[in-house]
C-alpha positions, 0 to 999 in steps of 0.5 A: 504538458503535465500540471504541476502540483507544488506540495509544501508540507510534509516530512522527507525521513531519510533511512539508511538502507535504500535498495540498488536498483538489482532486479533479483529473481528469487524464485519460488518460495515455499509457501504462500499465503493470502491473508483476509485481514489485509482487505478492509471490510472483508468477511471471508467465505472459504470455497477451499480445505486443507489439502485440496489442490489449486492453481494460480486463480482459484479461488480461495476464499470470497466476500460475505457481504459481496459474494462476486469479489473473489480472492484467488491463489497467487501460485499453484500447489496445495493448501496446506493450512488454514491458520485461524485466530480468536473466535476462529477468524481467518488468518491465512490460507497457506498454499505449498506451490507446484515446481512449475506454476499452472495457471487457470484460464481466463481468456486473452482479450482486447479491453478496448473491443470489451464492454464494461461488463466484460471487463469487470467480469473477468476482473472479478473470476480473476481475483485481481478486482481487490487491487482496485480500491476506492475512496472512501473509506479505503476498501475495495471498490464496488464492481456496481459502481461508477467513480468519477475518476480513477487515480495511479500514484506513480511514485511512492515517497515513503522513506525506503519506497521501491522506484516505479520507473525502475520497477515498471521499466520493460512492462510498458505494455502491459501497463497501457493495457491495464490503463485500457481496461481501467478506462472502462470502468469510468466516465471521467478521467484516469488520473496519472501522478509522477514525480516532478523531480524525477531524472527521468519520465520516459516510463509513464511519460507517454501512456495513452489516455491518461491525464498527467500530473507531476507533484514535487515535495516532501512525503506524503508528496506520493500518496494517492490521497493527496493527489486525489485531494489536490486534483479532484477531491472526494465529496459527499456521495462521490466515488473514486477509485485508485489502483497501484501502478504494479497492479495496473500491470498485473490487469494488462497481463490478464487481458494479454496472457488471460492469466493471473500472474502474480509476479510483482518487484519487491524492494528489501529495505532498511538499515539491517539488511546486507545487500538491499536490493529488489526481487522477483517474487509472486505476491503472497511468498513467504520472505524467508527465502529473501531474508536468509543470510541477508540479515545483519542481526537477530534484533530486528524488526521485520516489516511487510510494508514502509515503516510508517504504514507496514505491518510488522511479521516474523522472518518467515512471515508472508508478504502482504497483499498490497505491499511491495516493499519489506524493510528491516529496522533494529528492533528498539528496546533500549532506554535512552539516558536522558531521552530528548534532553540529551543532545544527540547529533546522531539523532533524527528529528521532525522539529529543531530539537537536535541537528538533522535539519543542518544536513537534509541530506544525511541518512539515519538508522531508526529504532522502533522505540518510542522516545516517550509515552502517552500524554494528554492529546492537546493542540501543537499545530503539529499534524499541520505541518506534515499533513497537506490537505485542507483539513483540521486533522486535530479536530478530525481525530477527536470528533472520531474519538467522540463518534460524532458522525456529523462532525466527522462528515464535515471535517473531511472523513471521506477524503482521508485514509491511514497512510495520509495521517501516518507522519501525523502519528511519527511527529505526534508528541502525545504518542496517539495511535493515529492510524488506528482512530481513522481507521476506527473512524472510516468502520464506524462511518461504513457501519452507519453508512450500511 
């Protein structure tokens, strides 16, 4: 029988807009990009130009500092542009597919007849080793390393979250095939988190060799670093590593097909979408094609992501690597007569101050403002509330701001990432950008680590 891990606090943000569990098959978009800033830590070395032809697995673009770690075309076709910023920075390399995708070949091969290297190999041509990452620090792992355990977060609790068991239902295979190669890379164990309050396990339930744990609560109840911490947390010189249950199945059809297939379920979320539902689609596409006439407004918010850690893009922006979720909220730039002194029934609220604690059930439509500005940073006892770990997130956040490495080490920096303090940030009545001081905080330790 599983363990269950009981998680008390948290914020549960009911947002209108959840997706119906329709599985659309979008089609091929008409242009993919793959973008560097999506990899933390990641100094991009291009092996590709403009107009030279690709197919699904060629690489694009590799590490600096670890030249193995290469990063591949989701589709075939041509690259069409490679968009730069300040100080010509990589943005994206854009690649305009082929009316039928050809695919590099890898090999078919049994993970379980293959040693670890063989494995991490052929993780590594690929370009599927950037879906494992590690903690800390939150960055792709280090193929020279061993972690003491690996983590998959079966469920997502963030508000709008796609549901792994619908997504994942029908590639079960290739999910216990990932599993299999996975368990190659570690001595200990392959850590699978569910939801305890789900109707139904029967996806994950019976996955060999794996070490199972339901979890019950609020969000951040789904986020993999809160599992990590509840199960086996990360200290001083130790490595985990921690893989999306999508991407366990991507690397199961490598091995079964010897290809990358980069065919993921996408759910559109959000109170400005039409017909929320979830997508077929290749990771990288451009949404446009998704969003046409789909949209309920022109003043909206595009997010490539949930809306508490996504990134904002525009409506022909381009998937992120990492997300499997776009959701649509009204773009908020509007100015609220009274602001909170206002009683206000259609108002959410993480406190009592107005009254969506009488009906927990309700969903809301969120905006993007911000219902106030900068104020001192003071203690409110507020991040406890919503942050489940064994940490002071307070004291964390200004021993960053004052770069105090020591402190930062013994206040749990190796445990955290972002997403683990992104309801910090929402409930935070100082208005601080609490995503951004960790994620400060993790480059700083890297640096002083390198």
């Amino acid at each position: 029988m599983s363990n269950i891990i009981r998680i008390k606090r948290g914020l549960n943000i009911k947002l209108k807009g959840t997706a119906e569990k329709i599985l659309v098959k979008a089609g091929l978009a008409d242009k993919y990009a793959i973008k560097p800033a999506d990899f933390m830590d990641v100094v991009p070395k291009l092996t590709v130009k403009e107009n030279d032809k690709v197919k699904a697995g060629t690489t694009l673009f590799f590490d600096k500092k670890s030249p193995e770690i290469k990063f591949t075309s989701p589709v075939s076709g041509t690259v069409t542009a490679i968009n730069r910023g300040e100080r010509r920075g990589i943005l994206e390399i854009v690649v305009s597919p082929d009316s039928e995708i050809l695919y590099e070949d890898f090999g078919k091969a049994n993970p379980v007849e293959l040693t670890k290297e063989q494995v991490i190999e052929k993780l590594l041509n690929s370009g599927l080793w950037p879906v494992i990452k590690q903690r800390p620090y939150a960055t792709i792992a280090h193929s020279k390393d061993t972690p003491k355990a690996i983590f998959i977060s079966a469920f997502d609790s963030a508000p709008l979250a796609p549901d792994y068991d619908f997504v994942i239902y029908g590639h079960e295979n290739e999910f216990k095939t990932g599993v299999q190669a996975l368990s190659k890379l570690t001595t200990g164990d392959i850590n699978l988190s569910v939801n305890a309050n789900s109707p139904s396990l029967s996806v994950f339930s019976e996955i060999p060799g794996t070490k199972v744990y339901q979890f019950s609560g609020p969000h951040p109840a789904g986020n993999v670093g809160i599992q990590i911490h509840h199960i086996n947390p990360v200290n001083k010189g130790e490595i985990v590593w921690y893989v999306n249950p999508q991407d366990v199945v991507l690397i199961g059809r490598l091995f079964a097909k010897g290809i990358y297939d980069a065919t993921v379920s996408v759910a559109l979320t959000g109170s400005e979408v039409k017909h929320p539902e979830y997508f077929k689609v290749i990771k990288g596409c451009s949404v446009g094609k998704i969003l046409h006439d789909n949209i309920l407004s022109d003043k909206v918010r595009c997010i490539s992501g949930n809306v508490l850690t996504g990134k904002t893009i525009c409506l022909e922006g381009y998937l992120g690597f990492y997300d499997y979720q776009i959701t649509v909220i009204p773009e908020g730039r509007h100015f609220d007569f009274l602001g909170w002194a206002l009683p206000g029934l259609n108002k959410f609220s993480a406190s009592r101050a107005f009254f969506s604690w009488l009906n927990k059930s309700r969903e809301y439509i969120l905006d993007t403002n911000y219902n106030g500005g900068h104020r001192a940073f003071v203690m409110t006892g507020e991040y406890d509330k919503v942050l489940p770990m064994d940490i002071l997130p307070q004291h964390l956040l200004k021993a960053i701001l004052a770069g105090d490495i020591e402190k930062m080490e013994k206040l749990g920096i190796y445990e955290v990432a972002e997403e683990d303090f992104a309801l910090c940030e929402f409930v935070c009545t100082s208005k601080m950008e609490v995503q951004e001081i960790i994620r400060n905080g993790l480059n700083m330790m890297i640096k002083e680590m390198n």
